[in-house]
N, C-alpha and C positions, 0 to 999 in steps of 0.2 A: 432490405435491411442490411446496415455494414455487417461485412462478413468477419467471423468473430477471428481473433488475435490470441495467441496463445506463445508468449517470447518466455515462456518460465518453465515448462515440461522438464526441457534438458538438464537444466542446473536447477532443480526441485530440491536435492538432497541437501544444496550447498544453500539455496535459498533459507532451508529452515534452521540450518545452522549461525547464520550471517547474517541474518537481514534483523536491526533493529527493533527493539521490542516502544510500543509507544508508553506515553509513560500514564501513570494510574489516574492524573489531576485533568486529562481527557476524557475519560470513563466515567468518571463523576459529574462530570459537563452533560453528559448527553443522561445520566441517569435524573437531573436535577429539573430536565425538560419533559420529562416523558410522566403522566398520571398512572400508568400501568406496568406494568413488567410482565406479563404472559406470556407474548413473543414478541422473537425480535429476528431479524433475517438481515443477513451480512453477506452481500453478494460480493463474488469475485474474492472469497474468503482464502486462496491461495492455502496454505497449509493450517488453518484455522488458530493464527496464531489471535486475531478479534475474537474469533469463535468463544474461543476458549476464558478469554478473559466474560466477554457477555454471560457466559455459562454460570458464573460464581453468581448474578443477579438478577437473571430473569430468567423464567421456569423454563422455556426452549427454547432454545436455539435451531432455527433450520440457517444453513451455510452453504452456498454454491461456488461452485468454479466450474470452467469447461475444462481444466487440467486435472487428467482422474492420475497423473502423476504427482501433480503438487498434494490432492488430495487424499491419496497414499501415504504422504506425511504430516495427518493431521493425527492426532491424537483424538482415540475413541473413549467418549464423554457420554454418560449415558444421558443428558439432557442435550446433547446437538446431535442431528440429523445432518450428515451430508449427502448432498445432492451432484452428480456432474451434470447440470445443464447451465443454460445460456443466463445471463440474467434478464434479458430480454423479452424472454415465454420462458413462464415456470407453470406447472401445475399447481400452483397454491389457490388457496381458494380467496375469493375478494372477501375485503375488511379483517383482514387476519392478524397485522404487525401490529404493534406497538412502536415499535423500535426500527428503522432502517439503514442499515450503516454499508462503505464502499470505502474502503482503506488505500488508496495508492492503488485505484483499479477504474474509479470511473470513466477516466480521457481514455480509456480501451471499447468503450461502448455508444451503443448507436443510443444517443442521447434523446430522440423522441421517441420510440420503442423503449426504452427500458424507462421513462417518464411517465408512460402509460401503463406499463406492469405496476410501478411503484403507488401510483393514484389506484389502484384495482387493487392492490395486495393490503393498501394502507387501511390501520382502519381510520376514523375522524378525529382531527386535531394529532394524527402520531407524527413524529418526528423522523426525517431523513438527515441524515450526514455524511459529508462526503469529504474526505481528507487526507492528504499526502504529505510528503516531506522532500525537503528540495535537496542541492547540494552541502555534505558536510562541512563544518569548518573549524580546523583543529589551532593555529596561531598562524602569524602573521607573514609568518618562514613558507609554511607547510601551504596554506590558501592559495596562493597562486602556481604555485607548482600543482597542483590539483584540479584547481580552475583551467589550467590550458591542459592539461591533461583532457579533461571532458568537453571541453568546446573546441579545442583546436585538432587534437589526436583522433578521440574517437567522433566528436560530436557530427561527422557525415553519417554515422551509423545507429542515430537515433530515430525511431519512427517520429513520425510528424507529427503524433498523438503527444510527444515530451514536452511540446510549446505550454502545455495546459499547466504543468507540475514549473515551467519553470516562471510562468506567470503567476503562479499560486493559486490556481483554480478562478481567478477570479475573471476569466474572458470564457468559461464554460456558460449555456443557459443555465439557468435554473431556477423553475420554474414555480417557486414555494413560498411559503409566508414566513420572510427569510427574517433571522433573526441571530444579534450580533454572537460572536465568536472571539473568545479570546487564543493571540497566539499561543501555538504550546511548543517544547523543545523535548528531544532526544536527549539526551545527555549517556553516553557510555564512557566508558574508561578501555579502551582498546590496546593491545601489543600489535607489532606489525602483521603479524602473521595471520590476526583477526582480519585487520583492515584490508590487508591484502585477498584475502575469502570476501567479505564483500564488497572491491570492487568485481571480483569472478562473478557476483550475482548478477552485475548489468546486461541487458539486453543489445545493447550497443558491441559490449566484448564479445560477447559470442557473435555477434553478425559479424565483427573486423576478424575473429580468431576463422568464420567459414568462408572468409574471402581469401586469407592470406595467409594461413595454416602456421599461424606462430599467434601466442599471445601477449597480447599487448602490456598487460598488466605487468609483463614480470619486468622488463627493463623500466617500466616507471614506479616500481616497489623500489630497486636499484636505485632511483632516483631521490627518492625520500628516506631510505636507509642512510645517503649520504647525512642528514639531518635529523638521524633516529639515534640516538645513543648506544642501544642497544637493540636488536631486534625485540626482547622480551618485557623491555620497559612498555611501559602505559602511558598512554597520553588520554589528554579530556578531552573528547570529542562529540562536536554536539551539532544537531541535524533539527533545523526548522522546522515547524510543525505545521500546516496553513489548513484550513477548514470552513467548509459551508454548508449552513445549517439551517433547516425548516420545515415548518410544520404544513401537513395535508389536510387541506381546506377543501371539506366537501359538502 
C-alpha cells in the first residue's frame, strides 16, 4: 500500500484559519444525487471544515484524517464522529454511506485500496465525490506574478501527487458510474494579510522554508504589496472549483 502522506500536521492551526471555505451551490449538488441522508463519510476530512457543513444535512457524519493535529481543529459536532485513521482500512462496516466525499485529499491516496474500502463502505447506488480547487486568480496584474510564484519559485517543492489538482482531477482513475459535474468557484473577498496566511498553508512553503530556513512567502507578499493599495484593502479573489462524481454500482 502507498505509504500515507501527511504535509498539513505542522501548519494545522493556520490551515484552519486560511484555507477557503467551498461555497454552498456545491453541497446542493451532491445532496440532489443522493436518495438518502443517514450517512455520509468524508475522508481526509483535515479540520472538518466538509464535516461540518455535511452535519446541517445528513444525520452522521463519520470524518477521517491520519492528522490527529489537523483533527484537533475540528469543531465538536454532536452528529460527526472523528476518526484518526487511513482512508484506505477503516473499521466501518460495509454498506454503511450514503454519501462519500474527498475534498483536496484524494491525489494523497493509494487509489486502488481506498477504491475498494469506498465499494465495501458504500451502500448501492450511493454517491462518491471527489473535488479540489486549483490556483487562485485575483486580476490580470496580480496572476502572473503569482503563477511564477508557484511554478517557477516553489513549484520544485511540490509532491508529485499536485499533477492531479493541477489537471483537475481528470487523469485520476475512477472507477464509478460517473456522472456530469458542474464547475463551481471559490469566491472570497481577501486583505493581504489573509492571502498572505494562506499561501503559509502550502505544503510546497514549508518543504522550501525546511530546506533553506527563510520563507519564501514573505518577499513575494513584498512583491504584490507593490500592486496592493493598501495592505488592508480587499480584493475579489476566486479559486476554481473541479469535481468527480459517481455512483456505486453493486
Amino acid at each position: 500500500m502507498k505509504p500515507p502522506v501527511d504535509n498539513f500536521s505542522k501548519q494545522s492551526a493556520q490551515y484552519s484559519l486560511y484555507r477557503p471555505r467551498y461555497p454552498q451551490a456545491l453541497y446542493e449538488f451532491l445532496y440532489s444525487h443522493i436518495s438518502g441522508k443517514e450517512a455520509a463519510w468524508d475522508c481526509g476530512t483535515g479540520n472538518g471544515q466538509v464535516a461540518v457543513e455535511l452535519s446541517r444535512r445528513m444525520t452522521h457524519v463519520w470524518a477521517t484524517d491520519i492528522s490527529e493535529n489537523q483533527l484537533k481543529q475540528a469543531p465538536a459536532i454532536t452528529n460527526i464522529t472523528y476518526i484518526q485513521t487511513r482512508a484506505e482500512q477503516t473499521d466501518f462496516p460495509s454498506n454503511t454511506f450514503n454519501l462519500i466525499t474527498i475534498a483536496q485529499a484524494i491525489h494523497w491516496f493509494d487509489f486502488e485500496k481506498f477504491y475498494q474500502e469506498v465499494y465495501r463502505t458504500a451502500k448501492p447506488n450511493a454517491l462518491v465525490a471527489a473535488w479540489g480547487y486549483g490556483l487562485l486568480h485575483i486580476d490580470p496584474l496580480l496572476d502572473p506574478i503569482i503563477e511564477a510564484f508557484y511554478s517557477d519559485q516553489i513549484g520544485n517543492y511540490w509532491d508529485s501527487e499536485r499533477k492531479y489538482i493541477d489537471e483537475d482531477y481528470q487523469t485520476i482513475p475512477f472507477p464509478f458510474k460517473e456522472i456530469p459535474t458542474p464547475m463551481f468557484a471559490i469566491e472570497v473577498n481577501w486583505n493581504l494579510p489573509e492571502l498572505e496566511g494562506y499561501f503559509n498553508t502550502w505544503s510546497s512553503v514549508q518543504k522550501y522554508m525546511a530546506k533553506h530556513q527563510h520563507n519564501p512567502v514573505t518577499p513575494f507578499i513584498e512583491q504584490l504589496r507593490a500592486h496592493w493599495q493598501t495592505p488592508t484593502d480587499r480584493k475579489s479573489i476566486r479559486f476554481p472549483v473541479f469535481m468527480r462524481a459517481g455512483r456505486i454500482v453493486k
